[in-house]
N, C-alpha and C positions, 0 to 999 in steps of 0.2 A: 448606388442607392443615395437616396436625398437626404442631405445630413439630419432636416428635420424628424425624418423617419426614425433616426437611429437614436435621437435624442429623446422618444415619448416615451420613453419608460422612466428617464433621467430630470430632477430639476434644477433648471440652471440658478446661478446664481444673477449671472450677466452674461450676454452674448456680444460680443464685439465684432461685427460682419452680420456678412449675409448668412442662411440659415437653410439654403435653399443650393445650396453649391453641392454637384457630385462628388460622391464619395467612392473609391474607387477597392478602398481595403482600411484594414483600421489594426494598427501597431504599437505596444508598449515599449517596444526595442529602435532605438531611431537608427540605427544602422539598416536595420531592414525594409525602413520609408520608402515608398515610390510617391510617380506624382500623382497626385490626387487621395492622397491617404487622409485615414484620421490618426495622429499621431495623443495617445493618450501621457499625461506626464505623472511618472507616480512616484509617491514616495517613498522607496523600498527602503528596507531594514539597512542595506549597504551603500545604496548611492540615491540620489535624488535625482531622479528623471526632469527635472526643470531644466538644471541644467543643461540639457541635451536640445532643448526646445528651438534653438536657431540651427542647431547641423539640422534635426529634420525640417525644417522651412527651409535650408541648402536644396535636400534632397527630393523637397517636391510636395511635402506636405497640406494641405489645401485646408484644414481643420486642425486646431491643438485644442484637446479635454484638460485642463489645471484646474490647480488647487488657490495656484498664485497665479493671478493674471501678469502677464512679463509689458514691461516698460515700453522695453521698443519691441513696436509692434509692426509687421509686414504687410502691404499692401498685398487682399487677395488669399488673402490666411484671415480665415473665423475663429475666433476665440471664443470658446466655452465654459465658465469657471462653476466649479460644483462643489459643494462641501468637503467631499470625500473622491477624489479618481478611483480610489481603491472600491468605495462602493460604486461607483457610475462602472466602469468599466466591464463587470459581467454582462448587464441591462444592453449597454453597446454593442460590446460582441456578440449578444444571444440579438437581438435587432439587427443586426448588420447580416449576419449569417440567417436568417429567417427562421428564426426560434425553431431550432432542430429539434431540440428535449420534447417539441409539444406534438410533434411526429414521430417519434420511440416510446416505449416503453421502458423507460430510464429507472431501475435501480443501484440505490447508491449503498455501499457499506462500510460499515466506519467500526471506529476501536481499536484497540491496542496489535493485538494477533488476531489472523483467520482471515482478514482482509484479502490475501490476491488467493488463498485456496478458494474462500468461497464465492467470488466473480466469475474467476477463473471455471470452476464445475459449473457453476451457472453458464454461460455461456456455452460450456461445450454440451453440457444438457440439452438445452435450445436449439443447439445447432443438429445432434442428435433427435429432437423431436421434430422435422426440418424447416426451421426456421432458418432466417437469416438475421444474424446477430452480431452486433459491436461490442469489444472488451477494452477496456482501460484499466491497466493494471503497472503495479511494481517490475513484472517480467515484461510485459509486452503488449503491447496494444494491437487491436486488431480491428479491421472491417471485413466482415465476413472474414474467408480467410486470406489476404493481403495485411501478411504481416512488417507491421511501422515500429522501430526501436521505441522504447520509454527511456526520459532520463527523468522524470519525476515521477513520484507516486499519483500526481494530478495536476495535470496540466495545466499553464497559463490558462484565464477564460478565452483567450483569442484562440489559439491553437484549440482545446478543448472546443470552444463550438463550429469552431474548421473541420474536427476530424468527425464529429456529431454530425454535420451538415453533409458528409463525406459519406456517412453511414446511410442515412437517408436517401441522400442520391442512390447507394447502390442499392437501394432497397430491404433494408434493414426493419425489422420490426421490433427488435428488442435492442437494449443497450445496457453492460452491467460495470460498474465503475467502482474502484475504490474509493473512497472521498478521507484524505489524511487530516488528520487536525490542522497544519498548515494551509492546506489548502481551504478549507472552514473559516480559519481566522482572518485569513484575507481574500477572502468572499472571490476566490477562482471559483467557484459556483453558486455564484452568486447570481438572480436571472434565469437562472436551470429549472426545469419542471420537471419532479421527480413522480413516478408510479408508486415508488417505495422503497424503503430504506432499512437497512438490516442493523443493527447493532451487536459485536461478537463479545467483547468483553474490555476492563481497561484494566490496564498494571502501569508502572510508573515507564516512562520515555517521552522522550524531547521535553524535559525540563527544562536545558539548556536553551531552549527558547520560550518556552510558556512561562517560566519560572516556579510555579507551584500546580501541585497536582488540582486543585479544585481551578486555575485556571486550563489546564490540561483537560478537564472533564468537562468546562462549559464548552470548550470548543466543538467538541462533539455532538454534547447537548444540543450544540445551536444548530445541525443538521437537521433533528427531531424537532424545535421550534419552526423549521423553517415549513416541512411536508405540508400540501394542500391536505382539504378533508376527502378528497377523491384517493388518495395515496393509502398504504399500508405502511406501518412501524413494526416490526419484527424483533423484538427485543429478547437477551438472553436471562431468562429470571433465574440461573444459579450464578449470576454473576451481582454483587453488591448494589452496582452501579445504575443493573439491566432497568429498573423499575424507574428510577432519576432520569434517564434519556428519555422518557417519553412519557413525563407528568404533564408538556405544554404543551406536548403533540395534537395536533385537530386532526392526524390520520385515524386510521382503526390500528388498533393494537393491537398485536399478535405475540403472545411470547411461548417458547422452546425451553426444555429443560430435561436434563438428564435425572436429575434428582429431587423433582417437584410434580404436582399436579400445573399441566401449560398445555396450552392449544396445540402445540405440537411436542410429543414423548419418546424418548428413544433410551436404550440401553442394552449394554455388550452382552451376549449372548455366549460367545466364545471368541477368541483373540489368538489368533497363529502371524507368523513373521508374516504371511500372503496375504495377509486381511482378518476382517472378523464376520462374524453374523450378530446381527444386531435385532431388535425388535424394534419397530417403529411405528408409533400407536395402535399397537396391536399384530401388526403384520409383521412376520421374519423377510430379513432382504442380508445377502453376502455381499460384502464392499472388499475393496481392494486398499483398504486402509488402516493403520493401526493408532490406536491410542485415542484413550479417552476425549481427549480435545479435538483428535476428528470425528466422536462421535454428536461433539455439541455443532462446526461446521458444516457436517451434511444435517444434521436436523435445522440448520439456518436456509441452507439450500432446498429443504423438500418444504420446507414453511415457504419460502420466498416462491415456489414453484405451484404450490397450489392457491396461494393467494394469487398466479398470475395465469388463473384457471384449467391447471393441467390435472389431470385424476390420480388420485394415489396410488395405484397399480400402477399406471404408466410410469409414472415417478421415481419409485422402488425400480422396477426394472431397467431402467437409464440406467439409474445408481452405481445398481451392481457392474455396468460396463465402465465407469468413470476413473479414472487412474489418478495417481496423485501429481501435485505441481512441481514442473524445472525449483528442486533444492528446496522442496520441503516433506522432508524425512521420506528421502532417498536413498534407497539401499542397491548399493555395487557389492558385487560377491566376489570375493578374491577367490584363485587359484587355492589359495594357502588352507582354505575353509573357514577365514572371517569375515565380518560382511563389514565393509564400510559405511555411512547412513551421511550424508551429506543435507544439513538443514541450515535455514536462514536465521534461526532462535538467535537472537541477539539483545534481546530482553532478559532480565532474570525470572520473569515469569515464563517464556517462552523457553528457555533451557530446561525449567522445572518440567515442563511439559512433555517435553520434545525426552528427557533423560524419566521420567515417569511411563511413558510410552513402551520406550524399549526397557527396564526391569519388566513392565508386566508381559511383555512379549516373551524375554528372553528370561533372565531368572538365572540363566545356569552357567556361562561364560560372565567373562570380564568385561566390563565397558574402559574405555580409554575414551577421556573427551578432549579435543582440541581445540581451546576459543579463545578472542581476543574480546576487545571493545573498540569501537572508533574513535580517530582523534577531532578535537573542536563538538565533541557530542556532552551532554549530561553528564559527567565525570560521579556524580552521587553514585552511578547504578555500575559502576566498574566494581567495589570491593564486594557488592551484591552479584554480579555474576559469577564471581570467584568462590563463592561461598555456594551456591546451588551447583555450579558444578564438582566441586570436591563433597557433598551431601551424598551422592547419586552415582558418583562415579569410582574405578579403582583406582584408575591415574589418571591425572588432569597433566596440559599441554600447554602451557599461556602463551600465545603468541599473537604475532601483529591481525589487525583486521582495519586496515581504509585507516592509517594510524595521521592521514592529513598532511595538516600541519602542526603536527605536533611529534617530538621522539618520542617510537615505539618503545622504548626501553620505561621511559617516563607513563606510559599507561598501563604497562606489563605491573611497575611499581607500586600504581594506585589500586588494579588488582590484589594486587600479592599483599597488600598492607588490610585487608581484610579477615584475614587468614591467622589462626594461631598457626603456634608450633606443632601443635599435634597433626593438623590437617595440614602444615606444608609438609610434612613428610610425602601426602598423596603427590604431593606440586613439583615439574620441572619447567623452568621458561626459555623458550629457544623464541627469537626474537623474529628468524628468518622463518615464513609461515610454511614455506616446503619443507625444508627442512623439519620443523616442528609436525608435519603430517607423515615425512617418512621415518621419524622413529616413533610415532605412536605406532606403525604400521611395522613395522620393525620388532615390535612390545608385543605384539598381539598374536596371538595362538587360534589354536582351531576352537570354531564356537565361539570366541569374543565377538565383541562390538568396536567398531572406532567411531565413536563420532566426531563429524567436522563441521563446527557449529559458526554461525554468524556472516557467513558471507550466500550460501544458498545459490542462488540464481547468476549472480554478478560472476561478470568475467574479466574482473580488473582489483587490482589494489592501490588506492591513492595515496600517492605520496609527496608531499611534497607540491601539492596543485597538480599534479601529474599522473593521470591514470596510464597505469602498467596494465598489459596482459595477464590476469591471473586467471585461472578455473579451477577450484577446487574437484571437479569433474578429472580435467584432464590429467592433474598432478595426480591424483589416485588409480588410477588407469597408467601411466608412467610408472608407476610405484610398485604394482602387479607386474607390469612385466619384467621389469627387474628381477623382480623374486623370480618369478620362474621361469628368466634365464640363470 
């Protein structure tokens, strides 16, 4: 593609070169330059991409996008300087890749929790109605089904309109994507032409990089600023926040509510460990899901689903076939007659949730919870998770979770320092995370609960820059057989 091409969405400041030279791929990462790339320099939170600017003119780069035009300059390399690389950079990738989003039906969903459940059923909804459809998510991304790892919640924009562009080729008609605050505040979707966009709810996380929650909440907001008026906004009106994401929205507004009059209505009907029956604007439908908080996610999902012209009877009945997501409030049944429940809750709203779920399920055994907090994360919301798990539970478990770069012992601390004396009585801290999963499992009698809260999906623990092999899966299934050998 002709650089000028790539540049019309973008305004320069000044161009030094030619404008008209092939472009052969276009890279934020200068290690992965070939020749004839456009090499973008950005200034990330940990290192500045400028500096990289002569290895990629080593490696072949034919275009550099800056912020800072560089001194010595290379014959044969155009220079492109733009206010913001951080804003240019979607505009290029979505131009270079041939604006994929405006050949999908691209929704995006944003908010605290409910993010990769409700893609996730989206998608496999879709795919059940038979379409052919792309996922981008926390567990895994997909095109149709040719499934590609995730290591972000949302993709670089280069990669991102790679795998969008990916989707399209193979024929794809839908696409359903997380969109994380991070990836919002540095416009990785930025360029993107969304159908519609969901909003689930917000509670307090990633401070440690937003710094305050009203910054935490514009970044969201600014997905719902961003929707064309062609697009849908799907917002959740028992959530605080739900009405705030979409006061500048130009989409049409849609909002779900368990507890209000909202364009789309639902509520629990009866609730067994298997699922519940629900009523949903009127109509009864059986799910395979429990707890109040998945009955506001599939009311996100069946809102998201008729707004993308499918009929409420058809919709409902998908439903009822749709199972829940890798590690979120997944129940493994022991030998022994407890059930284990493996969820990703690593919010203190999300434990509230995830531990409110199973009382109204369960009622009559023990719950045992076992959670940590991550390290180099929001440290505020540590003495906060330690508190909703001792609320809700009979014994709580404090142990490591992705404790970084930081000592596990030194987060376990900031937990526990939450806590009176009365409620450390519920508290024991086993530092080593198996360990700490096989004596709650060890504690636990016929008819309890264990749950194994904050890691979910992920099959690794970091330590130390170091991702280990971990699966909460597999260590509990290890832990069964034991017993009944």
């Amino acid at each position: 593609m002709i650089l000028s091409e790539i540049l019309k969405g973008i305004k320069p400041i000044a161009i030094v070169g030619r404008d008209d030279v092939e472009i052969t791929g276009v890279n934020i990462d200068s290690r992965r330059i070939k020749e004839g790339h456009l090499f973008v320099a950005m200034k990330g939170t940990q290192v500045n991409g400028h500096r990289f600017i002569p290895k990629a003119e080593e490696l072949g780069a034919r275009a550099v996008l800056c912020e800072d035009m560089p001194q010595d300059k290379r014959d044969g390399v155009t220079y492109v300087q733009v206010a913001s690389t951080e804003d240019a950079v979607g505009p290029a990738a979505t131009a270079f890749y041939g604006n994929p989003s405006r050949h999908l039906k691209l929704v995006g969903v944003t908010g605290t929790n409910g993010k990769t459940t409700i893609a996730t059923l989206l998608y496999n909804m879709f795919t059940k109605f038979g379409y052919k459809c792309g996922l981008l998510s926390t567990v895994c991304n997909y095109i149709v089904d040719e499934k590609i790892p995730s290591d972000h919640t949302t993709p670089d924009p280069i990669e991102l309109n790679e795998l969008l562009a990916r989707m399209v080729k193979a024929g794809c008609e839908y696409a359903f994507m997380e969109c994380s605050s991070h990836a919002i505040a540095q416009k990785r979707i930025g360029g993107l032409y969304f159908a519609g966009g969901i909003f689930t709810n917000l509670t307090r996380d990633h401070l440690d990089y937003h710094k305050t929650f009203e910054n935490y909440r514009n970044a969201k907001k600014a997905f719902f600023d961003m929707l064309p008026k062609t697009a849908f906004a799907i917002t959740n009106a028992d959530d605080k926040n739900g009405m705030i994401m979409v006061q500048n929205t130009k989409a049409t507004v849609k909002t779900y509510s368990e507890l209000k009059a909202a364009d789309f209505k639902g509520r629990i009907i009866e609730c067994h460990f298997e699922g519940m029956y629900l009523e949903i604007d009127g109509r009864e439908v059986g799910v395979q899901f429990i707890g109040k908080f998945n009955v506001s996610n599939l009311l996100a999902v069946y809102g998201a689903a008729i707004m993308l012209g499918q009929k409420p009877e058809d919709v409902l009945l998908v439903m009822s076939t749709l199972h829940s997501v890798c590690g979120r409030l997944e129940p493994i049944h022991s030998p022994e007659g407890y059930t284990a429940v493996i969820d990703y809750a690593h919010t203190p709203d999300a434990l509230e949730n995830v531990l409110n779920a199973l009382r109204e399920v369960d009622g009559k055994g023990h719950i045992i919870t076992v959670c940590g907090a991550g390290g180099n994360r929001d440290k505020g919301k540590r003495p906060l998770m330690a508190q909703e798990a001792v609320k809700q539970s009979d014994k709580v478990i404090i142990t490591s979770d992705n404790p970084r770069f930081e000592e596990p012992q030194d987060i376990i601390n900031d937990m526990l320092a939450g806590l009176n004396a009365q409620q450390m009585k519920k508290v024991v801290s086993i530092v080593d995370r198996r360990e700490a999963i096989r004596t709650a499992c060890m504690m636990a009698q016929k008819g309890d609960v264990v749950l194994i809260a904050g890691k979910g999906h992920e099959d690794y623990q970091e330590i130390k820059g170091v991702k280990h092999h971990f699966d909460d899966h597999e260590v509990v299934r290890e832990i069964f057989k034991e017993q009944k050998a």
